[in-house]
N, CA, C and O atoms as a GROMACS GRO file, in nm:
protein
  392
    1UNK      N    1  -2.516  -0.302   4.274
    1UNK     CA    2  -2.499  -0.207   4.164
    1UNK      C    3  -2.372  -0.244   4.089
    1UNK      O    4  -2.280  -0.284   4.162
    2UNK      N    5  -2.346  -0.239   3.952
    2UNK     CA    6  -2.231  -0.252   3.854
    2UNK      C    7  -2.174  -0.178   3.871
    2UNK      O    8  -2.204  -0.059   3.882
    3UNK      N    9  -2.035  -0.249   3.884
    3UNK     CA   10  -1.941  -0.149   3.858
    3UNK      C   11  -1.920  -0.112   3.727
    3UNK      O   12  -1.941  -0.189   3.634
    4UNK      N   13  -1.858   0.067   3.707
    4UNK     CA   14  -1.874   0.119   3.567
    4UNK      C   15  -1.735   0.050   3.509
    4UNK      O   16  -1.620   0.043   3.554
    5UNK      N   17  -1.774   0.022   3.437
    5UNK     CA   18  -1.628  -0.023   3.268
    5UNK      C   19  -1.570   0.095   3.239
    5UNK      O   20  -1.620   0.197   3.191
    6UNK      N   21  -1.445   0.067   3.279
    6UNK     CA   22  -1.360   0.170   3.251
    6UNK      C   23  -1.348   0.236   3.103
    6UNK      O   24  -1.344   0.160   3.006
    7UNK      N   25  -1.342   0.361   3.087
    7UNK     CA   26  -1.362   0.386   2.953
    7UNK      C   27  -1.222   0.365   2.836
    7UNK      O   28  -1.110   0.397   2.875
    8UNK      N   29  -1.239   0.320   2.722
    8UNK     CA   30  -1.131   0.406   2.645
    8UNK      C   31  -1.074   0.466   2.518
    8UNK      O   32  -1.008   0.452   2.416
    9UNK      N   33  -1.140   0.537   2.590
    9UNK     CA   34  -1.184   0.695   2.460
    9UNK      C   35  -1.177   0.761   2.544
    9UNK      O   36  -1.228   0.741   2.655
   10UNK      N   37  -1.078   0.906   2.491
   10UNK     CA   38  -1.068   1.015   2.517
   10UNK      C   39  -1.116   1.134   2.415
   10UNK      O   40  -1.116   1.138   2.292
   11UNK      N   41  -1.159   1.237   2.523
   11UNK     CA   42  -1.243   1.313   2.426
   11UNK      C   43  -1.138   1.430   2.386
   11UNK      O   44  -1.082   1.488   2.479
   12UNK      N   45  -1.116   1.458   2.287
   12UNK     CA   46  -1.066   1.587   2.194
   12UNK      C   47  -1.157   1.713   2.152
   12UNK      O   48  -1.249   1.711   2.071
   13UNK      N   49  -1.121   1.794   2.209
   13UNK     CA   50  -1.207   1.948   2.157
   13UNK      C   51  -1.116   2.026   2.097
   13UNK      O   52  -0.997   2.048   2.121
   14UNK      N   53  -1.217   2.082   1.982
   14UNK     CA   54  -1.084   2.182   1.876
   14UNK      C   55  -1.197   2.304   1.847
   14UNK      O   56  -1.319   2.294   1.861
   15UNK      N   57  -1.140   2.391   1.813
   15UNK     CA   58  -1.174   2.498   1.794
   15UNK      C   59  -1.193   2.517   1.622
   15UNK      O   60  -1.100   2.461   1.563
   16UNK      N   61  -1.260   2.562   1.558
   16UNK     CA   62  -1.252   2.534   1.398
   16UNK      C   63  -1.356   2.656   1.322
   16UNK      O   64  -1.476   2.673   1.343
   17UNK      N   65  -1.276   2.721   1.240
   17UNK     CA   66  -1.396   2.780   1.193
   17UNK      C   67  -1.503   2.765   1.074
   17UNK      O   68  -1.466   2.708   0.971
   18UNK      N   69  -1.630   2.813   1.084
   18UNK     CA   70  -1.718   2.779   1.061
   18UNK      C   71  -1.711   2.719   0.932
   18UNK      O   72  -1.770   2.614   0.906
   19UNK      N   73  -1.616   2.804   0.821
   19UNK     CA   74  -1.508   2.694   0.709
   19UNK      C   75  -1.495   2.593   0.691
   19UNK      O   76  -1.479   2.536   0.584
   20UNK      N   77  -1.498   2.562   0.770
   20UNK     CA   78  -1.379   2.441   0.772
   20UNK      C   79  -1.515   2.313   0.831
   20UNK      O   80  -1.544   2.203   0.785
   21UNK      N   81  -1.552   2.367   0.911
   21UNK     CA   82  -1.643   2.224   1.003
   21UNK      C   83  -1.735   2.209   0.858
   21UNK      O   84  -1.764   2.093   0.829
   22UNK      N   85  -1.791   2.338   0.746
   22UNK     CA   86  -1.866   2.296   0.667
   22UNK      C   87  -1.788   2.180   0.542
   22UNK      O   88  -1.825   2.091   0.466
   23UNK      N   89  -1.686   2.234   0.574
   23UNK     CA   90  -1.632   2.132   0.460
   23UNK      C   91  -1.571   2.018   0.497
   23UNK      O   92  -1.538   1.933   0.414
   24UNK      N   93  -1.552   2.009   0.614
   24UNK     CA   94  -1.555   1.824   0.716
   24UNK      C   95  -1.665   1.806   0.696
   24UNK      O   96  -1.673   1.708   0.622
   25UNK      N   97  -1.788   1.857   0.726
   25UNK     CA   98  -1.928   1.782   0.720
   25UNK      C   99  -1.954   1.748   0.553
   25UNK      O  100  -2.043   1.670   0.521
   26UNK      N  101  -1.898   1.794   0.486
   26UNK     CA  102  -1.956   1.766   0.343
   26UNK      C  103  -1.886   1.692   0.299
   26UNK      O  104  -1.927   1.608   0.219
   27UNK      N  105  -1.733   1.699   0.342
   27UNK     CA  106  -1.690   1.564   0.295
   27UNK      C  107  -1.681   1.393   0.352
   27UNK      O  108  -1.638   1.287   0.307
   28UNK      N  109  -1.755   1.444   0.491
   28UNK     CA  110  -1.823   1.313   0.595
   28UNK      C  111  -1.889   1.248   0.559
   28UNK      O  112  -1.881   1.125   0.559
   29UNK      N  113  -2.026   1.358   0.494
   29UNK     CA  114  -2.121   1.326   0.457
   29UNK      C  115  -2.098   1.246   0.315
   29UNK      O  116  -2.146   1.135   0.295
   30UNK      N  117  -2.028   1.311   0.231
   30UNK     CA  118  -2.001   1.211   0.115
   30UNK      C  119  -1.924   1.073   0.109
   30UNK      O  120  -1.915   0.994   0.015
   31UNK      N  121  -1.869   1.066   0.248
   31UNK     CA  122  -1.831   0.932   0.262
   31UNK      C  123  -1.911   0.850   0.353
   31UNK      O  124  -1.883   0.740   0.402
   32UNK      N  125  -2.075   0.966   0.376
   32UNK     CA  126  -2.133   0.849   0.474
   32UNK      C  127  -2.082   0.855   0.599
   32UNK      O  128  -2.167   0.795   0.664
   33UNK      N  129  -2.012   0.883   0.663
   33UNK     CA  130  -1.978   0.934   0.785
   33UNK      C  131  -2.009   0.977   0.870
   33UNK      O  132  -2.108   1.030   0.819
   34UNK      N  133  -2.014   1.007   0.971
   34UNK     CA  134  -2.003   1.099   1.062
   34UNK      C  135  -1.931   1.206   1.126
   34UNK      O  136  -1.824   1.156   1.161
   35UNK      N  137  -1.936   1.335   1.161
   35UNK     CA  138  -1.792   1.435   1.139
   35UNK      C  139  -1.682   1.349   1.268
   35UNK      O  140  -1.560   1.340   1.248
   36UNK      N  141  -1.745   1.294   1.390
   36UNK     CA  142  -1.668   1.262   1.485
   36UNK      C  143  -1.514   1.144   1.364
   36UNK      O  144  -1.393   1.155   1.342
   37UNK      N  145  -1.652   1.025   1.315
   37UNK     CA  146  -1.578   0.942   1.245
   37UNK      C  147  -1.424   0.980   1.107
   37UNK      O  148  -1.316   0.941   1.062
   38UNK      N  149  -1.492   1.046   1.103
   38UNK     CA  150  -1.430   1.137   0.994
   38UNK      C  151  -1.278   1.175   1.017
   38UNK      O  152  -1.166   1.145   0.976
   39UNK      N  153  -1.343   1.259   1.110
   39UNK     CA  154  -1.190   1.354   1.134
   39UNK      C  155  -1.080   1.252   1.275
   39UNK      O  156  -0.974   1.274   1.334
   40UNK      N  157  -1.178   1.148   1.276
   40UNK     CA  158  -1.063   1.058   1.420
   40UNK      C  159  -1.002   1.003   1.262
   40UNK      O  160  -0.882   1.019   1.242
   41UNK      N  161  -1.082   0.943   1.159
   41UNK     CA  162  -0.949   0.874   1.077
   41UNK      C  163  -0.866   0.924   0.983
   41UNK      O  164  -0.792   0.853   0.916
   42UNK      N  165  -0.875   1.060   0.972
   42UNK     CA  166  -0.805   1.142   0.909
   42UNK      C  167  -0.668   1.172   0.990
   42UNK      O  168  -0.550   1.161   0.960
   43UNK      N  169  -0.749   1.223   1.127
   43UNK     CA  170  -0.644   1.252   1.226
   43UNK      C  171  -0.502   1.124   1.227
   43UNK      O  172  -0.382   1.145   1.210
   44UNK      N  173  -0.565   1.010   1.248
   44UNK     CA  174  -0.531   0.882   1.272
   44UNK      C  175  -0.440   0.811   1.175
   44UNK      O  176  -0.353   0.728   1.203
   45UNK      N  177  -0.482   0.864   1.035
   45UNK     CA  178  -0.433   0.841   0.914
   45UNK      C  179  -0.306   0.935   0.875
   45UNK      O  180  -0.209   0.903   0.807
   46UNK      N  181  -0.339   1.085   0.950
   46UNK     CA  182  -0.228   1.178   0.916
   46UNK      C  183  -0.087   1.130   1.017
   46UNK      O  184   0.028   1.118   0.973
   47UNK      N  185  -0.131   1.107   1.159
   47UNK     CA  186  -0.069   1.037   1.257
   47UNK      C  187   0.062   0.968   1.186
   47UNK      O  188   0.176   1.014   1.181
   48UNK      N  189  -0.001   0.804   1.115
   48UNK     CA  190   0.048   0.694   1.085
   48UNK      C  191   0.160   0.770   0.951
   48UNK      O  192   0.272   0.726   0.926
   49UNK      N  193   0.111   0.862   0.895
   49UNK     CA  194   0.233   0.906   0.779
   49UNK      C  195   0.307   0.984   0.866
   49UNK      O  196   0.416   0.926   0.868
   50UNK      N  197   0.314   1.069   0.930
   50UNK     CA  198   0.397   1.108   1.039
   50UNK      C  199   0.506   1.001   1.082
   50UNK      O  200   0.616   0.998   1.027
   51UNK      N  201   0.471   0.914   1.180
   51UNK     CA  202   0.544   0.820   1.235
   51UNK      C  203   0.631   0.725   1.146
   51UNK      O  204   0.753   0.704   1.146
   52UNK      N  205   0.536   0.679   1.077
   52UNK     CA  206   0.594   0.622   0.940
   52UNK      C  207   0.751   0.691   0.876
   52UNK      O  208   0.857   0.628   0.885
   53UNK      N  209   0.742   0.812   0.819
   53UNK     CA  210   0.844   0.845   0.822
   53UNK      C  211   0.945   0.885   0.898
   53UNK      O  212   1.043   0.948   0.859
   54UNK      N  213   0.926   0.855   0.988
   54UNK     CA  214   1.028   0.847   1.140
   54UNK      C  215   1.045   0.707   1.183
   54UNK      O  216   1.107   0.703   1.289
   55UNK      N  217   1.012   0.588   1.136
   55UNK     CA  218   1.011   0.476   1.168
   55UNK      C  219   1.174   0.439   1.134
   55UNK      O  220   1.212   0.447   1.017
   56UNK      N  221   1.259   0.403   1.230
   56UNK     CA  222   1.332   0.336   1.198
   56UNK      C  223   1.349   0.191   1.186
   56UNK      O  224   1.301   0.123   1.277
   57UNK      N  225   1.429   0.113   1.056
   57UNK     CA  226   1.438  -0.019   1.045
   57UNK      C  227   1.546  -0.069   1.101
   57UNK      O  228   1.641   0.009   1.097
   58UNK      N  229   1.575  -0.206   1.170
   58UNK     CA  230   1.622  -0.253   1.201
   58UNK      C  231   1.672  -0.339   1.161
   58UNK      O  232   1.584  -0.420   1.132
   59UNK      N  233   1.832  -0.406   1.122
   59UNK     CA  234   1.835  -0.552   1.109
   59UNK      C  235   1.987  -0.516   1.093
   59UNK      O  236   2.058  -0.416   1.091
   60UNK      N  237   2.001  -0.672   1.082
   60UNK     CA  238   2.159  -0.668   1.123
   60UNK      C  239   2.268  -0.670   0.941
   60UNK      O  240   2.231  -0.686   0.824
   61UNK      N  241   2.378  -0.650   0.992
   61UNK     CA  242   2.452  -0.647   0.856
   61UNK      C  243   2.452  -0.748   0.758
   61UNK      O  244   2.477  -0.729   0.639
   62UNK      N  245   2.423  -0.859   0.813
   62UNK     CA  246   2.376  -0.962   0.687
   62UNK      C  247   2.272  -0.959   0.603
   62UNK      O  248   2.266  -0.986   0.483
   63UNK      N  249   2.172  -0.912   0.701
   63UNK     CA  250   2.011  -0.896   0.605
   63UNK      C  251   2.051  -0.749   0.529
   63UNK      O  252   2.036  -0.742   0.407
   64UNK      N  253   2.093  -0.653   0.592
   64UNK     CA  254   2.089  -0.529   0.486
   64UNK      C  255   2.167  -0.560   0.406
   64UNK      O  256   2.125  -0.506   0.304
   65UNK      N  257   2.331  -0.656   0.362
   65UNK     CA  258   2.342  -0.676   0.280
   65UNK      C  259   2.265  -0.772   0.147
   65UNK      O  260   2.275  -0.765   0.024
   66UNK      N  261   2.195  -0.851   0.229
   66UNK     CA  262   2.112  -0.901   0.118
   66UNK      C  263   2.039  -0.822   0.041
   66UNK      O  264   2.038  -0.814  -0.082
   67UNK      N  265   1.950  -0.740   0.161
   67UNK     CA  266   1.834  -0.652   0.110
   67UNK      C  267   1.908  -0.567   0.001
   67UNK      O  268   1.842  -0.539  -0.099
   68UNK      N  269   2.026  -0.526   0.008
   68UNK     CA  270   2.082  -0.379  -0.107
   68UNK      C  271   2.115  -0.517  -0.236
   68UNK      O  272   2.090  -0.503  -0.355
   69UNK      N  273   2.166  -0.628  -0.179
   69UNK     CA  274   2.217  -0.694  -0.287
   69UNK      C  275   2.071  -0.713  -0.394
   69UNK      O  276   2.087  -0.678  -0.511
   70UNK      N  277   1.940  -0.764  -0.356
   70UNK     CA  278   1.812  -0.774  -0.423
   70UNK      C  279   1.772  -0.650  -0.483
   70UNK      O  280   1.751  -0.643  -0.604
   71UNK      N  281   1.764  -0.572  -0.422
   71UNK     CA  282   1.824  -0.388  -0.530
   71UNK      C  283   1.890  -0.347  -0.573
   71UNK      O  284   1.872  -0.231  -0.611
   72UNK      N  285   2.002  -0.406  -0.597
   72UNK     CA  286   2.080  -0.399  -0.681
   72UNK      C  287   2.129  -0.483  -0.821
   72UNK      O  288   2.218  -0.464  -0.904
   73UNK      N  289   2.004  -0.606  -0.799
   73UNK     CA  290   2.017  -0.694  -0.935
   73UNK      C  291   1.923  -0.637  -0.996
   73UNK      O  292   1.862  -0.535  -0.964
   74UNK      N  293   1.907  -0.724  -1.114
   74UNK     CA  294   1.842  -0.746  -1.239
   74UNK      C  295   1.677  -0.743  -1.214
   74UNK      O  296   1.607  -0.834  -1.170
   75UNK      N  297   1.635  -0.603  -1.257
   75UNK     CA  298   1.496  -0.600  -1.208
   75UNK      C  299   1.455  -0.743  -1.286
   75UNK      O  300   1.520  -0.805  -1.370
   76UNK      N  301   1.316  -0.774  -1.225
   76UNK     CA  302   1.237  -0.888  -1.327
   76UNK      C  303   1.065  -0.812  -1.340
   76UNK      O  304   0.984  -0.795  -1.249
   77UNK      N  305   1.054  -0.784  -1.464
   77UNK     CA  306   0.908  -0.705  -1.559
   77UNK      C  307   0.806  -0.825  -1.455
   77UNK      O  308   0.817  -0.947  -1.449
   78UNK      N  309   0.703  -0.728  -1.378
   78UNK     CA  310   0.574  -0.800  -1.386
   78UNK      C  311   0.478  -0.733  -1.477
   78UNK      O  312   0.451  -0.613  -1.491
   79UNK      N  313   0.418  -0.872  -1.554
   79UNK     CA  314   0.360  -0.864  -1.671
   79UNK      C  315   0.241  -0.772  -1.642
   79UNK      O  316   0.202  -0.687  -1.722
   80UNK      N  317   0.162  -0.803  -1.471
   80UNK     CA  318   0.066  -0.696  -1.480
   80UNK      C  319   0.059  -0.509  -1.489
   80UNK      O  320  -0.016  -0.428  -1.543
   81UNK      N  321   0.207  -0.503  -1.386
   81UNK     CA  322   0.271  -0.322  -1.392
   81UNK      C  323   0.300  -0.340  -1.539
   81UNK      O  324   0.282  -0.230  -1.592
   82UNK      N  325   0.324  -0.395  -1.595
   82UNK     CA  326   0.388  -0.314  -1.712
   82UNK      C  327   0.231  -0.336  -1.782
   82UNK      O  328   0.160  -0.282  -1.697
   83UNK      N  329   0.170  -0.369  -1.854
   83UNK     CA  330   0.052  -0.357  -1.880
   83UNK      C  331  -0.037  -0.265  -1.820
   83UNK      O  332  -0.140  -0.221  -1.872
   84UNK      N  333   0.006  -0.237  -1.710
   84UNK     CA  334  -0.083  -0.113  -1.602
   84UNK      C  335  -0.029   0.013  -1.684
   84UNK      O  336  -0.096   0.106  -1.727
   85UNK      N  337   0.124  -0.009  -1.696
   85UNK     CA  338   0.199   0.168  -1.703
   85UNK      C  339   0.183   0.202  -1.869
   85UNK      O  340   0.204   0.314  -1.915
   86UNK      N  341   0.143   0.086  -1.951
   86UNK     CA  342   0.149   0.131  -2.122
   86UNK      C  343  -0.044   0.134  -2.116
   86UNK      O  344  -0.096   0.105  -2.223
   87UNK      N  345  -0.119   0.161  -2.024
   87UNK     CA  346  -0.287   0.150  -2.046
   87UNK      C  347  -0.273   0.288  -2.073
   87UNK      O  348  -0.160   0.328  -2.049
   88UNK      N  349  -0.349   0.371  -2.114
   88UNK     CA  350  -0.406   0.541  -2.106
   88UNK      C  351  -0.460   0.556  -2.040
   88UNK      O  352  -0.545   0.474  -2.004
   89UNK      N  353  -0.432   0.716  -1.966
   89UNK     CA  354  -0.456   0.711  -1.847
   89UNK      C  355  -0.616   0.775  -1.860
   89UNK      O  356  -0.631   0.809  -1.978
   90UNK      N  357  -0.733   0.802  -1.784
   90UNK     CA  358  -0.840   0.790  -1.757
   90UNK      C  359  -0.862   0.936  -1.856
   90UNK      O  360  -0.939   0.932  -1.952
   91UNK      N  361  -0.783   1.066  -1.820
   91UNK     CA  362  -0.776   1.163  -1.879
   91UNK      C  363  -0.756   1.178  -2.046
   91UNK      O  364  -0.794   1.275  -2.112
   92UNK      N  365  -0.687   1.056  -2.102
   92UNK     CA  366  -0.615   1.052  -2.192
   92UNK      C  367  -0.703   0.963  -2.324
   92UNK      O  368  -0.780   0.868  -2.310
   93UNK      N  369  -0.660   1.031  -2.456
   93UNK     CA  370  -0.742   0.978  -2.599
   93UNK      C  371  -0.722   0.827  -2.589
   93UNK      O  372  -0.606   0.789  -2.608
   94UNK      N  373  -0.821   0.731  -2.560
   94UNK     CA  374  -0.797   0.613  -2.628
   94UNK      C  375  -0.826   0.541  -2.496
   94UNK      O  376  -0.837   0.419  -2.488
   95UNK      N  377  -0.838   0.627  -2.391
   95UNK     CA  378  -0.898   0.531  -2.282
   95UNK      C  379  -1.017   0.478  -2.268
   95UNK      O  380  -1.115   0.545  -2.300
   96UNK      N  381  -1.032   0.343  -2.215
   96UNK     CA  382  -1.140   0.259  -2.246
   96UNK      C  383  -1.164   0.199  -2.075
   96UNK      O  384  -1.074   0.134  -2.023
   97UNK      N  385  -1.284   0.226  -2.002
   97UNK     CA  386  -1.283   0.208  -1.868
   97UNK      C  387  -1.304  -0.001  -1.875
   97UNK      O  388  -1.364  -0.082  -1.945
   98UNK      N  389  -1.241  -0.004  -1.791
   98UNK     CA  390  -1.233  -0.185  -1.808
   98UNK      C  391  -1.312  -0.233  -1.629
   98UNK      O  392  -1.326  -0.351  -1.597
   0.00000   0.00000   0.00000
């Protein structure tokens, strides 16, 4: 007989009201989803901005002086942002979808 493969996934149970699961399922469903799929990458996604802003950087006094010194020069225009930031915006007279 096989031995079983250890699992790894853990299961999460939440309590939710009936609100709320309709409007996870409708917005699952509009992404094609599944509610399990759904709400693990939401969860997962809310997680990573969490941590993220708690992430501390590391490096030593030479690199952070470089790094402030490169923020502190002479921006240089990329031709595509600036062409992005003078387009109209989707809402706006004169927009043309490209």
């Amino acid at each position: 007989m096989a031995a079983s493969a250890k699992r790894n996934e853990h299961p999460i149970s939440m309590r939710l009201p009936e609100a709320d699961i309709a409007m996870i399922d409708r917005a699952a469903s509009l992404r094609g989803r599944s509610r399990t799929d759904f709400v693990r990458d939401a969860a997962v996604r809310a997680a990573e901005d969490v941590l993220m802003d708690y992430c501390l950087i590391r490096m030593s006094p030479e690199s952070f002086a470089d790094f402030m010194a490169v923020l502190s020069g002479p921006e240089t225009p990329i031709a595509e942002m600036v062409e992005l930031a003078q387009r109209p915006a989707p809402w706006e007279p004169g927009y043309v979808a490209k």
